[in-house]
SERO-4910 file (N, C-alpha, C, O; in steps of 0.05 Angstrom, whole numbers):
BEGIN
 pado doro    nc1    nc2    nc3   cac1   cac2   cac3    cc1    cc2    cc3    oc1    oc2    oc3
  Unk    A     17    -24      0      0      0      0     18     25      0     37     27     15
  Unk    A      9     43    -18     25     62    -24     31     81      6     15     73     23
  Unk    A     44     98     15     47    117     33     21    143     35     23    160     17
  Unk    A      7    146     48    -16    169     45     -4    196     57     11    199     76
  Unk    A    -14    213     41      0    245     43    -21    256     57    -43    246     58
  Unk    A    -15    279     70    -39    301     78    -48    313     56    -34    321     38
  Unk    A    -75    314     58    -87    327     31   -112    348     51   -129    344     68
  Unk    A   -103    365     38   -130    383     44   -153    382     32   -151    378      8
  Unk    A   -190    387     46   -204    381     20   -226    376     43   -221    374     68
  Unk    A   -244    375     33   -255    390     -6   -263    409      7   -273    414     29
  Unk    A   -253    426    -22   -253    446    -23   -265    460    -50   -276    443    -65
  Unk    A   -267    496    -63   -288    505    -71   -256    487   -106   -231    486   -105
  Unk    A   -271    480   -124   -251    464   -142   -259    437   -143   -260    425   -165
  Unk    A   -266    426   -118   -270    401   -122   -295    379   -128   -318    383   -121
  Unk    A   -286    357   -141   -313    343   -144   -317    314   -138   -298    300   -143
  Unk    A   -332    305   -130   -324    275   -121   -338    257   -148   -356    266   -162
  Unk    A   -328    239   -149   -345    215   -166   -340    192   -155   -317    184   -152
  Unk    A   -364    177   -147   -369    151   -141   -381    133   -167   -400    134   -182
  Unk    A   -356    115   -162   -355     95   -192   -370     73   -184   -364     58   -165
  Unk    A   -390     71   -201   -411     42   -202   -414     25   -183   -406      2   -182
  Unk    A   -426     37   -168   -435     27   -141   -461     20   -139   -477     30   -122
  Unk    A   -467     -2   -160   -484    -14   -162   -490    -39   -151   -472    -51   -140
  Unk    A   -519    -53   -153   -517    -78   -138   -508   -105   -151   -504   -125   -138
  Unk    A   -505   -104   -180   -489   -120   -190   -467   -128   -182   -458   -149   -188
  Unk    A   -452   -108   -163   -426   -108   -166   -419   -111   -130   -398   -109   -119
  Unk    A   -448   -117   -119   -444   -114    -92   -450   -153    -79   -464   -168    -92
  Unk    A   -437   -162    -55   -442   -190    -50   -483   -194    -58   -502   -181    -50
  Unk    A   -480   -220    -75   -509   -231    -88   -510   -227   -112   -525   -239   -128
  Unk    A   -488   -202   -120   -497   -183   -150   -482   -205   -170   -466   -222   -164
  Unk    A   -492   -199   -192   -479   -222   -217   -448   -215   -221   -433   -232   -232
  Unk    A   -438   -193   -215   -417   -198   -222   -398   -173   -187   -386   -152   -186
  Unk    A   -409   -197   -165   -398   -185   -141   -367   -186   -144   -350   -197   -157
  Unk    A   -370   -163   -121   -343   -150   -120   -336   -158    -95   -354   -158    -79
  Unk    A   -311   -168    -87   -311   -184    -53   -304   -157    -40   -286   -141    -45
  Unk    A   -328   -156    -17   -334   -141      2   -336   -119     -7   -320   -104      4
  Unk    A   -354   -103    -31   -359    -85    -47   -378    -65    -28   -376    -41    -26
  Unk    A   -394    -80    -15   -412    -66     -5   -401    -51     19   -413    -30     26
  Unk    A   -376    -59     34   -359    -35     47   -350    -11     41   -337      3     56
  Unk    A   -361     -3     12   -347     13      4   -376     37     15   -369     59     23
  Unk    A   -395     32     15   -412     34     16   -428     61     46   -437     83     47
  Unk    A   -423     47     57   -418     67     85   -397     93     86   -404    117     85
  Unk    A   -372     83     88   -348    103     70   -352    130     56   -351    152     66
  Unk    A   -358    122     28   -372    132     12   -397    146     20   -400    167      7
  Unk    A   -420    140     43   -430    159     45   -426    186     68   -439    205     77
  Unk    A   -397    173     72   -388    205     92   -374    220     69   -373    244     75
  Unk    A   -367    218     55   -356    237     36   -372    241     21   -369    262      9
  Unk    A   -389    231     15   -420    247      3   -430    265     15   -438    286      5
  Unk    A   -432    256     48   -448    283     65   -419    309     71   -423    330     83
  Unk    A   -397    302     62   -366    318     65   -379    343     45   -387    365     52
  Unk    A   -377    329     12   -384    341      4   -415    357    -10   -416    372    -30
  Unk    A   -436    349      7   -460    359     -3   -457    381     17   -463    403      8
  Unk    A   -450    380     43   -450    393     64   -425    421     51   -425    442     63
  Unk    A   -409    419     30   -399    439     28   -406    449     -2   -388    458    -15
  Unk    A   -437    447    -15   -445    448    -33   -422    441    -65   -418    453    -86
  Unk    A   -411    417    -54   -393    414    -77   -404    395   -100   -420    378    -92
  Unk    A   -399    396   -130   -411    374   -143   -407    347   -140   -384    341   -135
  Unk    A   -425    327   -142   -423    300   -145   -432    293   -168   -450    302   -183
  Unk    A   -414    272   -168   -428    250   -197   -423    218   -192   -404    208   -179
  Unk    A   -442    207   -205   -442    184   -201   -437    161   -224   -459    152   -228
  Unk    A   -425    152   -236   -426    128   -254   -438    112   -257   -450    111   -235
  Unk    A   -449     86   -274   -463     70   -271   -458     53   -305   -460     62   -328
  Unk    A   -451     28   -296   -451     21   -317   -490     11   -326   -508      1   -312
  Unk    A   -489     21   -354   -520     17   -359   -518      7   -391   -521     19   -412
  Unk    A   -513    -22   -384   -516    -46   -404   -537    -53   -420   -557    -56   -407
  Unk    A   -539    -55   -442   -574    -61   -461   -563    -99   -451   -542   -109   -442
  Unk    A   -589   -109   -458   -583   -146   -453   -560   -156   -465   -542   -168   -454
  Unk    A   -563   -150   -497   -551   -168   -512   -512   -154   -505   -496   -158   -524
  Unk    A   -503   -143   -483   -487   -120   -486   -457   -137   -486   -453   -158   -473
  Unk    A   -436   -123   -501   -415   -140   -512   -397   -152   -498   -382   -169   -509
  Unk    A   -396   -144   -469   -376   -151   -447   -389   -185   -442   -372   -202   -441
  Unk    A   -415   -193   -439   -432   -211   -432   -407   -230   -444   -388   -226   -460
  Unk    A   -415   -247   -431   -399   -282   -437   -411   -294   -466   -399   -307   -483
  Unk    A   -434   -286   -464   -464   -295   -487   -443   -284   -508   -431   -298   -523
  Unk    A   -440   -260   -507   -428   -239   -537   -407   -246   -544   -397   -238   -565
  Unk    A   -395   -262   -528   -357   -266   -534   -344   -244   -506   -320   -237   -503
  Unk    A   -362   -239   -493   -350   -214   -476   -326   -230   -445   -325   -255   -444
  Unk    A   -316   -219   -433   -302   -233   -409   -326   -235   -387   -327   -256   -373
  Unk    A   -342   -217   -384   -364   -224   -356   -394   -223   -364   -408   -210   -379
  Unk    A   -400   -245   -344   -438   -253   -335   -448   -229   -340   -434   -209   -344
  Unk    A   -473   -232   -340   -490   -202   -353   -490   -186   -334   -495   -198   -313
  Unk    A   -486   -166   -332   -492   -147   -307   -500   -122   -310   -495   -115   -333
  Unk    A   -509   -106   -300   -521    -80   -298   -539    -72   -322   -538    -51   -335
  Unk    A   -557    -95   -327   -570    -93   -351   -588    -66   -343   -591    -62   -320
  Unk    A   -600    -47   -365   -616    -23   -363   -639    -41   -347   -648    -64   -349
  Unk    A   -648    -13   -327   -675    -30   -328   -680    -46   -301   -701    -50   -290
  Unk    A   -651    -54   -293   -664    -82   -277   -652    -77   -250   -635    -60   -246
  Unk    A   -665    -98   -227   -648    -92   -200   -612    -84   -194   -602    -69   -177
  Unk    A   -600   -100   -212   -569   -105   -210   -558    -72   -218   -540    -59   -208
  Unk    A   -575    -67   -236   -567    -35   -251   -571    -13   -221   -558      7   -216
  Unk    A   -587    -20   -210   -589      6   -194   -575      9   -173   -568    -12   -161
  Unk    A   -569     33   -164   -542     41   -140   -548     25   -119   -568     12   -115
  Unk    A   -531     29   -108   -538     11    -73   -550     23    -62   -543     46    -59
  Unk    A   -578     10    -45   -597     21    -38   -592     41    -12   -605     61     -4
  Unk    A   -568     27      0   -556     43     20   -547     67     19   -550     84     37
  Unk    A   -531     72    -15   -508    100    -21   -540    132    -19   -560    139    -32
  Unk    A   -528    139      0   -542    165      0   -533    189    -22   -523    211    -17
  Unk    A   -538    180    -43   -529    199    -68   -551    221    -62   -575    214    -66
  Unk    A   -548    241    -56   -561    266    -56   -579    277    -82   -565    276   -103
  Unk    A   -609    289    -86   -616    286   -114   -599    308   -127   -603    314   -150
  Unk    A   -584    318   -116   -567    343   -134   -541    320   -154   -531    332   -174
  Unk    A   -535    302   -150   -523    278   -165   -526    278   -188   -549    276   -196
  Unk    A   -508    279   -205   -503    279   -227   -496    240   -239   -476    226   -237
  Unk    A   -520    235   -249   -517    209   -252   -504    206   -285   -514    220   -304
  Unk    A   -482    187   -289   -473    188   -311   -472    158   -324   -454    144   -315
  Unk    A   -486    148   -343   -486    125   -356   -467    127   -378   -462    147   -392
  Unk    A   -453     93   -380   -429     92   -395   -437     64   -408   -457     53   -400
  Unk    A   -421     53   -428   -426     32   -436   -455     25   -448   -462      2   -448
  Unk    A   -471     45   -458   -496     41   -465   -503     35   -483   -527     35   -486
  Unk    A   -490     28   -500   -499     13   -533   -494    -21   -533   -488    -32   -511
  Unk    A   -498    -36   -555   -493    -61   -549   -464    -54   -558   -448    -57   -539
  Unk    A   -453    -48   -576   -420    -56   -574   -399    -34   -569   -376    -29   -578
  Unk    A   -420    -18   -546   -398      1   -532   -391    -12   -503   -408    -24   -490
  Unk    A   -363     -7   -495   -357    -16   -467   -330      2   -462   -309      6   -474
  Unk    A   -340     10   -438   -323     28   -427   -317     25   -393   -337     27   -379
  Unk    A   -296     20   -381   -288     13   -356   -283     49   -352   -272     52   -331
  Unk    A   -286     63   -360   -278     92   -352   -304    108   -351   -319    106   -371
  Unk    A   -312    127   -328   -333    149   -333   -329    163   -353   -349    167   -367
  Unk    A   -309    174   -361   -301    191   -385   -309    180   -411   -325    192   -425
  Unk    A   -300    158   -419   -304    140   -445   -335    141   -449   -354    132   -437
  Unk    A   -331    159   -477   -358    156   -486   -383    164   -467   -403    150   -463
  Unk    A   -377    192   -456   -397    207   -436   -379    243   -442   -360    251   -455
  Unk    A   -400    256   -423   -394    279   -423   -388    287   -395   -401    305   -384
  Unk    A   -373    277   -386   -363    278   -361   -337    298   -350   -331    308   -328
  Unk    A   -327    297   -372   -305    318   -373   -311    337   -374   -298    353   -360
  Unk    A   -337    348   -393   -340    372   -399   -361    384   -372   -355    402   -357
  Unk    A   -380    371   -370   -396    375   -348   -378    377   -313   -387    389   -293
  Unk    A   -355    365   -315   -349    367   -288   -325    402   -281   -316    414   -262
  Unk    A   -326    402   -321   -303    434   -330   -334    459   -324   -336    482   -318
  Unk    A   -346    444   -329   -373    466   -331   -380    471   -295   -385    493   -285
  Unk    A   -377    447   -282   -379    457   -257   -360    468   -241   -364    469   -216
  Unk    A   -332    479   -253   -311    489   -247   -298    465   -231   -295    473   -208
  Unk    A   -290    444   -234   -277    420   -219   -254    427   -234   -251    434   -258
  Unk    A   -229    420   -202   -203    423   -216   -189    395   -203   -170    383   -214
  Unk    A   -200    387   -180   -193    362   -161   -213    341   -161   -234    353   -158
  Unk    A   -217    321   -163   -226    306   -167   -225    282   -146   -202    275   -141
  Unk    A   -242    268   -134   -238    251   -108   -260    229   -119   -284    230   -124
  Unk    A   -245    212   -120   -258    183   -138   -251    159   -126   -227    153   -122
  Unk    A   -271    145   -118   -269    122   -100   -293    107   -111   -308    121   -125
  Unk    A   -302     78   -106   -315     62   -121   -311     38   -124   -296     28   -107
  Unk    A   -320     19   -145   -317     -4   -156   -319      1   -188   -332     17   -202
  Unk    A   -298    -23   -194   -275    -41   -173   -250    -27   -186   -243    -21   -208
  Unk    A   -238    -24   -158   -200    -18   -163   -189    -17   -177   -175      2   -185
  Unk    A   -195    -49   -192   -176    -61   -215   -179    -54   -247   -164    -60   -266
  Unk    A   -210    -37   -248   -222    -38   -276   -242     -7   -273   -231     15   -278
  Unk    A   -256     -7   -270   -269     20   -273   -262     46   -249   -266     70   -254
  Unk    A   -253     37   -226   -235     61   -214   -214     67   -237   -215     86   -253
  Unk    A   -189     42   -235   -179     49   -242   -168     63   -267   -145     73   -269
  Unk    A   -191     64   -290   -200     75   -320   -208    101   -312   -209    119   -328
  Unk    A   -212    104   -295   -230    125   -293   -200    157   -283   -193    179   -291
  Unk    A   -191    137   -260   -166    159   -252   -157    164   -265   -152    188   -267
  Unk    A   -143    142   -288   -130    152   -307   -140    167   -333   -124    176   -348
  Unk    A   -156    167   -336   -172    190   -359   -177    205   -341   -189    221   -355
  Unk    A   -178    218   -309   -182    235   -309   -158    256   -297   -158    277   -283
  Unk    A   -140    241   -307   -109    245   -306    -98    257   -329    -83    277   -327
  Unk    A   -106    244   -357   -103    254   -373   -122    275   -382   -111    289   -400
  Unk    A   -138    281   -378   -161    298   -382   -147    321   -364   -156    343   -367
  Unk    A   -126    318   -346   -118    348   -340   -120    356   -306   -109    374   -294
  Unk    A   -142    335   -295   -157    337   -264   -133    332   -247   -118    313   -251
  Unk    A   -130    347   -230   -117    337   -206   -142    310   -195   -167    309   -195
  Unk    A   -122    293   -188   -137    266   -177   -137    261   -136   -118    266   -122
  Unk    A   -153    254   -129   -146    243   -105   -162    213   -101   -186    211   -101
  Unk    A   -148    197    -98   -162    169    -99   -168    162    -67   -149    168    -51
  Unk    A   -191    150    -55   -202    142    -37   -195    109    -31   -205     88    -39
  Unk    A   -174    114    -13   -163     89     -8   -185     77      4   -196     59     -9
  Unk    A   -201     83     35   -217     73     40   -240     64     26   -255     48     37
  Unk    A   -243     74      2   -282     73     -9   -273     63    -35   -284     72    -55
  Unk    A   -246     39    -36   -245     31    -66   -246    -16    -59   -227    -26    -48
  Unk    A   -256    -24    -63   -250    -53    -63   -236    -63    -96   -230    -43   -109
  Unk    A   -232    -80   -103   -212    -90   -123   -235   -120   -128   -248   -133   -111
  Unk    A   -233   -122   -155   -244   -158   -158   -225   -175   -157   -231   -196   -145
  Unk    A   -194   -174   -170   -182   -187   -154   -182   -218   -173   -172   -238   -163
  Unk    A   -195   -216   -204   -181   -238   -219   -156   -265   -214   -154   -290   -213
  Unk    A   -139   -234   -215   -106   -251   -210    -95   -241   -180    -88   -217   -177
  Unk    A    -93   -254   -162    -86   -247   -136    -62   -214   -140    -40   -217   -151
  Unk    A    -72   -186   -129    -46   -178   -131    -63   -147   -143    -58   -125   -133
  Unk    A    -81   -151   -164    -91   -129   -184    -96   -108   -173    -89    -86   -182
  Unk    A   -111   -115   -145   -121    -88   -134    -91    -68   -116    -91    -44   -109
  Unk    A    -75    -84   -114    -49    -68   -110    -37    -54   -126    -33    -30   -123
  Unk    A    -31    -71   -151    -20    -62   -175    -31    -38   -192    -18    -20   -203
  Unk    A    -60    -43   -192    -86    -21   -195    -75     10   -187    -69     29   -201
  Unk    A    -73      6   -157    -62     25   -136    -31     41   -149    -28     64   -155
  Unk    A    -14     21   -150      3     24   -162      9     47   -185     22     68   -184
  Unk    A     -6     34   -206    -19     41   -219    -20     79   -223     -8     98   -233
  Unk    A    -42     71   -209    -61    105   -201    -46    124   -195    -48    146   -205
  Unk    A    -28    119   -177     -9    144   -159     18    140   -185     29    161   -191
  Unk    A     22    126   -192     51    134   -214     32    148   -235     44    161   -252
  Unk    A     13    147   -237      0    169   -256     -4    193   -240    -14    212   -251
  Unk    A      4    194   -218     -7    228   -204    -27    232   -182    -30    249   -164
  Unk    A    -40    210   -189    -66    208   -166    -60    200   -140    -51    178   -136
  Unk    A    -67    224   -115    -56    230    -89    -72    211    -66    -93    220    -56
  Unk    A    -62    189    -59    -73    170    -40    -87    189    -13    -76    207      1
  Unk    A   -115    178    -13   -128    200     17   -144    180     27   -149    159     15
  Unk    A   -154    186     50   -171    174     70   -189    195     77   -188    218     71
  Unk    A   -207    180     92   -231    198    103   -214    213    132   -207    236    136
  Unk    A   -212    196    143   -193    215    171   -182    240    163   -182    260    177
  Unk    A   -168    239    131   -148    258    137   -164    288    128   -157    311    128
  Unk    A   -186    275    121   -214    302    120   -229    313    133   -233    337    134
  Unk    A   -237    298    143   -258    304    170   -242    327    184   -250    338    205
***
């Protein structure tokens, strides 16, 4: 685990995004995430961090048609999940997303797939429109749509701060969700915790 810095925050610049924290992706969901649903609680103190300092939120969501190309059925690597429409698609019933939430669907065609909020959305522009210069991104999973997501929003120009606490990993190949980590911060993105906010 990488070394965590003091980070100040949030502040008037910043924006949080919580990555697909859906129930697909939570223990029962078709394509669970081990111990996903921890992220869950976490995640909603930095929701009330930042609604309480009128800052923007957004939310991701992967929002799959049936026949959608990732599926095993299509030739894809994973079980159907977050089909439009259905229980697995919708947030965790727990995450107190505030209705001021900017909900953002990705992957919405049958042979579009995107592990990143950015890919194939307007997320960049909408988060430049709400004056976001920092960016605080925590979610599911570690290994694949966090970690797509930091890095486009790395290259897109955002200062990053990644949520060590409010991220779980799936964890394929023993090791990913480290490597993931790894990853993230040699691209720029500044390891934080909830403690070091509050």
């Amino acid at each position: 685990m990488p070394q965590v810095r003091q980070q100040a925050g949030p502040r008037t610049g910043d924006a949080l995004i919580v990555v697909d924290v859906q129930n697909d992706f939570l223990p029962g969901g078709a394509l669970a995430v081990p111990e996903g649903d921890a992220v869950v609680p976490v995640i909603n103190c930095y929701l009330a961090l930042f609604t309480a300092s009128g800052l923007p939120i957004f939310a991701t969501r992967d929002w799959h048609p049936a026949d959608h190309c990732s599926s095993i059925a299509q030739g894809g690597t994973w079980p159907p999940h977050c089909v439009q429409g259905t229980h697995g698609a919708e947030f965790a019933p727990g995450l107190e997303l505030p209705v001021s939430a900017c909900h953002v669907a990705k992957a919405i065609g049958t042979e579009s797939d995107s592990y990143s909020g950015f890919e194939g959305t307007d997320l960049a522009t909408d988060l430049r429109t709400a004056g976001a210069e920092r960016l605080f991104i925590g979610g599911l999973a570690t290994d694949y749509c966090v970690l797509n997501t930091v890095l486009d929003a790395r290259h897109e120009g955002f200062a990053v701060c990644l949520l060590l606490d409010a991220i779980r990993a799936v964890e394929v190949t023993p090791g990913d969700g480290e490597a993931a980590i790894a990853r993230m911060t040699e691209a720029g993105a500044t390891p934080v915790t909830l403690e070091m906010l509050a």
